[in-house]
VMD Tcl script that draws the C-alpha trace (Angstrom):
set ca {
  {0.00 0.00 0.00}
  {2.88 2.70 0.88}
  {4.18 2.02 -2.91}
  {0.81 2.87 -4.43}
  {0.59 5.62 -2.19}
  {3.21 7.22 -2.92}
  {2.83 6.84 -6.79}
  {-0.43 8.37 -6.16}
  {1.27 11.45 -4.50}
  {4.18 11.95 -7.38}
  {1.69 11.46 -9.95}
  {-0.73 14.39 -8.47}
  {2.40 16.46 -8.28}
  {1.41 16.75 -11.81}
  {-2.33 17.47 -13.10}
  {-1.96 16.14 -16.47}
  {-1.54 12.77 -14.61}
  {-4.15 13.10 -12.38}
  {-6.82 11.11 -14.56}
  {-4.42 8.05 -13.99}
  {-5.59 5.51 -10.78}
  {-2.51 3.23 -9.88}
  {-4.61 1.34 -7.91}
  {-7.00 -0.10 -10.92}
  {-4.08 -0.38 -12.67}
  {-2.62 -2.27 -10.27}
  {-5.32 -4.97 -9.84}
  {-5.78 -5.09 -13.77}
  {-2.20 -6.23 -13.90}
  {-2.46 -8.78 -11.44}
  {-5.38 -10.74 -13.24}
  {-3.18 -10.34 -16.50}
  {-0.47 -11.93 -14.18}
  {-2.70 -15.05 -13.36}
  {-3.69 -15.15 -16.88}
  {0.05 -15.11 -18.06}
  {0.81 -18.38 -15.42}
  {-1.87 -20.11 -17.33}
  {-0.41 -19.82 -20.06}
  {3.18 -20.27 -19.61}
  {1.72 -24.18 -18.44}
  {-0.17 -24.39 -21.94}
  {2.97 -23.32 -23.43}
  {4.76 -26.30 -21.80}
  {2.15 -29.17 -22.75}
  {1.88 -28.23 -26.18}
  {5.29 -28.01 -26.84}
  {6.67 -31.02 -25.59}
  {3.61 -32.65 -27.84}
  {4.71 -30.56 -30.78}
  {5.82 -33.34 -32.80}
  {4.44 -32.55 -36.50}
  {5.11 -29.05 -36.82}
  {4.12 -27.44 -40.45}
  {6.21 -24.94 -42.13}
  {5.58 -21.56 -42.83}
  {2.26 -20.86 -41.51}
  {0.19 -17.57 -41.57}
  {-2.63 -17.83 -38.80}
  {-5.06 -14.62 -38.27}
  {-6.00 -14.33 -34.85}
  {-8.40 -10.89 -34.80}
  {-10.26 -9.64 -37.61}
  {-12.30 -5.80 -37.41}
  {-16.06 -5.99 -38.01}
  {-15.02 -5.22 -41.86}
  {-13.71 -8.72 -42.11}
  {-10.28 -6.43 -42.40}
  {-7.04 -8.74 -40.63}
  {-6.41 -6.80 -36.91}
  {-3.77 -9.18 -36.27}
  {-2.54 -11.61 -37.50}
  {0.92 -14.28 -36.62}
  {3.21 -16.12 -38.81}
  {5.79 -18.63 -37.93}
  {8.58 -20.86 -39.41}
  {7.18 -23.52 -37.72}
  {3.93 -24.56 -35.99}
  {1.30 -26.74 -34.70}
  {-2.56 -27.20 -33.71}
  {-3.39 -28.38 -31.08}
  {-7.84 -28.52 -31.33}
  {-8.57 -29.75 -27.90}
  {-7.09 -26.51 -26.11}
  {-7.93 -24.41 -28.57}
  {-4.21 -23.26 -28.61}
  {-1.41 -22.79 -31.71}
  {2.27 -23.32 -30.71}
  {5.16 -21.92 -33.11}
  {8.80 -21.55 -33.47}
  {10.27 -18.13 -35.41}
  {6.80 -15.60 -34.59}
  {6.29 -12.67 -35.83}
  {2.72 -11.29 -35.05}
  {1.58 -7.99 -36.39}
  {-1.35 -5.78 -35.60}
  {-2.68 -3.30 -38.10}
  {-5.45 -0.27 -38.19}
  {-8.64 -0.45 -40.31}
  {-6.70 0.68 -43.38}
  {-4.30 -2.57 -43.04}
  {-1.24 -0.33 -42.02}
  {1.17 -2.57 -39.64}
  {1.11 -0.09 -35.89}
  {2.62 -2.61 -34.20}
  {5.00 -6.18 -34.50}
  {5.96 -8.54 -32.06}
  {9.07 -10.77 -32.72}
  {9.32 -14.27 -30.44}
  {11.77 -17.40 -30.49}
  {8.81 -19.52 -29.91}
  {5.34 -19.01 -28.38}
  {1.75 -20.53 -28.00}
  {-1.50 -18.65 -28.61}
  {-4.65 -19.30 -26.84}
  {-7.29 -18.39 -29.75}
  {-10.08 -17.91 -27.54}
  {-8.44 -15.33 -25.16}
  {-6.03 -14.01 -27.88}
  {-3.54 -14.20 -25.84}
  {0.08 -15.93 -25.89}
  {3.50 -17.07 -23.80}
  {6.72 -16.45 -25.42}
  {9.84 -19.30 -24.20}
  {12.68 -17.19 -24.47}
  {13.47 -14.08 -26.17}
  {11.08 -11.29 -27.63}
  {10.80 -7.44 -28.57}
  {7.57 -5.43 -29.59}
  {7.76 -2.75 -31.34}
  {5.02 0.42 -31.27}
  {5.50 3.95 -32.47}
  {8.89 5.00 -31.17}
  {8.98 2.18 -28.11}
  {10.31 -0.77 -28.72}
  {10.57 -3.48 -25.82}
  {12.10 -6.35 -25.17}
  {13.30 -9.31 -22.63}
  {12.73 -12.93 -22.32}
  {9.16 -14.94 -21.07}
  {6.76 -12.66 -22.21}
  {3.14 -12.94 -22.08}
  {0.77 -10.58 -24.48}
  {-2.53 -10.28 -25.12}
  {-3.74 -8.44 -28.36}
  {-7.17 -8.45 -26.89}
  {-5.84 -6.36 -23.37}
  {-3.24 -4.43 -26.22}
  {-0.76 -5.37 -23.38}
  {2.78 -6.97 -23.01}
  {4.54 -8.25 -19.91}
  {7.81 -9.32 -19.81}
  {8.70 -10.91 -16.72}
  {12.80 -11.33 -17.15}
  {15.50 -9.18 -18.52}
  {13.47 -6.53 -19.37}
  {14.78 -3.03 -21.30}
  {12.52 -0.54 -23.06}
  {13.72 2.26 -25.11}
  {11.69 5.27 -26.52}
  {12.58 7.83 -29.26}
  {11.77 11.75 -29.13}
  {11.86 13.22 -32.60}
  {10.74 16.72 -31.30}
  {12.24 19.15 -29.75}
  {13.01 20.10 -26.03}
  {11.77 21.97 -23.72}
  {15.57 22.54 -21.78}
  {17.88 23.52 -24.17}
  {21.89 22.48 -22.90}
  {24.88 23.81 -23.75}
  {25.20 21.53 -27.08}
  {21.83 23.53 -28.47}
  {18.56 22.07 -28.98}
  {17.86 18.29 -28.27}
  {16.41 15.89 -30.77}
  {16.08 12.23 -31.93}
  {16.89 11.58 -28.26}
  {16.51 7.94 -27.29}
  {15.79 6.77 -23.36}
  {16.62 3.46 -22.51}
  {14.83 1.81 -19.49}
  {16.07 -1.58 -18.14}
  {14.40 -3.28 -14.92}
  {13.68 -7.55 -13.69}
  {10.39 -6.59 -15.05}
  {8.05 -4.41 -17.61}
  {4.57 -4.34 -18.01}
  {3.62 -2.46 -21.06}
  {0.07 -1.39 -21.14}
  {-0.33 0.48 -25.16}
  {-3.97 1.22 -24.55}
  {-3.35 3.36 -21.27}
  {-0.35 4.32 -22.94}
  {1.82 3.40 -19.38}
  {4.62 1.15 -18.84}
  {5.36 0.27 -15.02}
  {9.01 -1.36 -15.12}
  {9.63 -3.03 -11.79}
  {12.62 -4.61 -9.92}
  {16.44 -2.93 -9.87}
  {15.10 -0.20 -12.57}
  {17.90 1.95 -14.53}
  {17.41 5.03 -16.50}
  {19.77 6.38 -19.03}
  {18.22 9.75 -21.04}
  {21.66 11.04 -22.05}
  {21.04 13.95 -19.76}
  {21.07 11.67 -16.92}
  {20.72 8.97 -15.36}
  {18.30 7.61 -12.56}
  {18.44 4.17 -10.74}
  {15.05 3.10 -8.63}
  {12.87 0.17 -7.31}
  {9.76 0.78 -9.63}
  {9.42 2.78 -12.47}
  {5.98 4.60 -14.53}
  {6.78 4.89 -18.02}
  {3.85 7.29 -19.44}
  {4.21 7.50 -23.13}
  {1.98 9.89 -25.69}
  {1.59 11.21 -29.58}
  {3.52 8.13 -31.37}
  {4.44 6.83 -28.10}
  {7.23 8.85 -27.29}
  {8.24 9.05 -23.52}
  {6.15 11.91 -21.69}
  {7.02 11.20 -17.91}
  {8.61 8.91 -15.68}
  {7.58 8.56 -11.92}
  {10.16 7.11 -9.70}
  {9.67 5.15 -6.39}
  {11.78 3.65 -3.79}
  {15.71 4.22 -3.25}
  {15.68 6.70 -5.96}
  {19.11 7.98 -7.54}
  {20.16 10.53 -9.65}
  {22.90 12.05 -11.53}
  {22.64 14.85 -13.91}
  {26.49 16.17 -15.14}
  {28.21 16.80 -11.50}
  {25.44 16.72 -9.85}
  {23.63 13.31 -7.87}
  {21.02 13.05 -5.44}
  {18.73 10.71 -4.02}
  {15.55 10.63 -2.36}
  {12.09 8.87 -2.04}
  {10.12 9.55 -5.36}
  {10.88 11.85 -8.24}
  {8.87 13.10 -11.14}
  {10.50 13.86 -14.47}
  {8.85 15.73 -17.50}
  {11.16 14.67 -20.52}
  {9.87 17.88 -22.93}
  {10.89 20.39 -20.19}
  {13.68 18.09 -18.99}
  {12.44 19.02 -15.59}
  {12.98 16.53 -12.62}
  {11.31 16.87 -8.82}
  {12.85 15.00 -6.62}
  {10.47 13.98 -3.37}
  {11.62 13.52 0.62}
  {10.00 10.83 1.89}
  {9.59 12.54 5.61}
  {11.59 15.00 7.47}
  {13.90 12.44 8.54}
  {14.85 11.51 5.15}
  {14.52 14.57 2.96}
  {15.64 14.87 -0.85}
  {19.32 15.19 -1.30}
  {21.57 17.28 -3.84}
  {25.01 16.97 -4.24}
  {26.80 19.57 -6.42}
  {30.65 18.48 -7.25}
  {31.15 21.33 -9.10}
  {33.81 24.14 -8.02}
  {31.13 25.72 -6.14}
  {29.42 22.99 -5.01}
  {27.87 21.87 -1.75}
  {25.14 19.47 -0.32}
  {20.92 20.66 -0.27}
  {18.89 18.77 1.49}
  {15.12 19.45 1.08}
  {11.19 18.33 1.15}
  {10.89 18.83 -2.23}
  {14.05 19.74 -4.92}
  {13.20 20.99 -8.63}
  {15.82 21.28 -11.07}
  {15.70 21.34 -15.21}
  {18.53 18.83 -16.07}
  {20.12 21.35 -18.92}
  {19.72 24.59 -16.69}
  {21.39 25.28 -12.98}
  {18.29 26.59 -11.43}
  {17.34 24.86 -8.20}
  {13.94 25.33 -6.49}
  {13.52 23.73 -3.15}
  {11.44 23.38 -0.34}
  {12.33 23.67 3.45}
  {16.01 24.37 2.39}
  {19.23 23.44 4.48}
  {22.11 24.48 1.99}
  {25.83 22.29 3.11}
  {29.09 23.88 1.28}
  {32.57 23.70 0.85}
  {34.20 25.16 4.04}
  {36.86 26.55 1.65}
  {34.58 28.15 -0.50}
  {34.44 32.35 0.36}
  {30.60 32.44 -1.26}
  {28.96 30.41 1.78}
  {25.75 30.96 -0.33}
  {26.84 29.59 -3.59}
  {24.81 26.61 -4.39}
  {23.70 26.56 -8.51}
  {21.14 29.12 -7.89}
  {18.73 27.91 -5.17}
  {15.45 29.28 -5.03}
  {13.13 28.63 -2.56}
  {9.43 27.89 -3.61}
  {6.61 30.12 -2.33}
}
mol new
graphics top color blue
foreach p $ca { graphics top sphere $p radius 0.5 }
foreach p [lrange $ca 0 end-1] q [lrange $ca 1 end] { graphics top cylinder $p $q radius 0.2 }
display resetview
């Protein structure tokens, strides 16, 4: 309960995420995960009976109300099996397309069964969707074109594209075609709510900076290009010379601004700047763009270099109103 809590709290730091309830989201993913242990056990029984494979089969599995092809698998190799109403296949590919029969999505497995009831399948072993600008990857993957969701439960990494521009402009000019790469022990990638939670030893790498965590919210919009990320648990961060840590933090990658969240006022936000005039801030709440050295902090207690003449000096601090 803390954890949702306090996703709840970073997420209202921000009204444009306010519409989002972790909560739901939470117990959505948990029937998804039952539904993905079923599956992994059909997986096993119909491939050790796989024993008459054909080659290169094309199997539709969703159709629109046109009779159009929603989605639709091939494989090098596969097999029916009638009685549990279930295809397994070696070398998948499975693509989803739009009413006009444009490809929005693909899904590349080692091998995988399909439940054609549920429209739903278990990858063994390695696999990568790819939508808009996200593409994500790992190994034991459940997805269900029905849910439009993908969980992969080992070795997860998902990486986004930004083709426009910034909203924090650094020293190099004007950021584009930037590409964030998420890795965690686990992703669940939910395209119609447009979310990704990545769970488990998460690391962040935006090029700007760099953020390590226990749980991760990817929230993705337009093409599904990375919006925000939401941070929670044992959070670390380092932007240039500067690290901190602290509870929770909120970053908003088109204004490259990240707020970093105490978790009480015995363990407040901490900023560490190693620059020449650097120094320690520790705070309720810290604000910072990652390509600018404004600081804006709450509840303030400002640490420097004892050798430094400019007591004071600490990248600009600003304390909020």
């Amino acid at each position: 309960m803390r954890t949702v809590a306090a996703v709840s709290a970073a997420l209202l730091a921000t009204a444009a995420a306010a519409a989002f309830d972790p909560d739901s989201w939470l117990e959505r993913r948990e029937l998804l995960t039952r539904e993905a242990e079923r599956l992994e056990k059909l997986y096993a029984k119909c491939a050790e009976k796989a024993d008459n494979p054909a080659e290169k089969v094309s199997l539709p599995i969703d159709t629109f109300p046109s009779g159009a092809v929603k989605s639709l698998v091939t494989a090098e190799r596969a097999q029916f099996f009638q009685s549990q109403g279930a295809v397994w296949a070696d070398g998948v590919t499975a693509h989803e397309y739009d009413a006009d029969g444009k490809e929005i999505s693909r899904l590349e497995a080692e091998s995988l069964v399909v439940d054609r009831e549920t429209k739903s399948g278990w990858v063994d072993g390695k696999a990568r969707a790819i939508h808009g600008q996200t593409l994500v990857k790992g190994s034991r993957v459940y997805v269900s074109f029905a849910e439009d969701y993908v969980m992969i439960t080992t070795n997860a990494v998902v990486r986004s594209r930004d083709f426009g521009p910034r909203g924090a402009v650094s020293a190099a000019g004007p950021r584009t075609n930037a590409v964030s790469t998420v890795t965690a022990s686990r992703a669940d990638y939910d395209r119609r709510a447009g979310v990704i939670m990545m769970d488990g030893a998460v690391r962040l790498d935006d090029q700007e900076y760099k953020l390590a965590a226990d749980r991760a919210w990817v929230f993705l919009a337009g093409t599904n290009e990375l919006r925000r990320i939401v941070a929670v648990g044992s959070v670390a961060v380092t932007n240039g010379l500067r690290h901190g840590s602290c509870d929770r933090a909120v970053y908003e990658r088109r204004s490259g601004m990240l707020t970093m969240y105490a978790r009480g006022a015995e363990e407040p936000a901490r900023l560490v700047d190693e620059g020449e005039k650097g120094g320690e801030l520790l705070g309720e709440r810290i604000a910072f763009r990652t390509g600018a050295e404004q600081v804006e902090v709450d509840r303030p207690v400002i640490k420097v270099k004892t050798d430094d003449r400019d007591r004071g000096a600490l990248i600009g601090i600003e304390e909020a109103k």
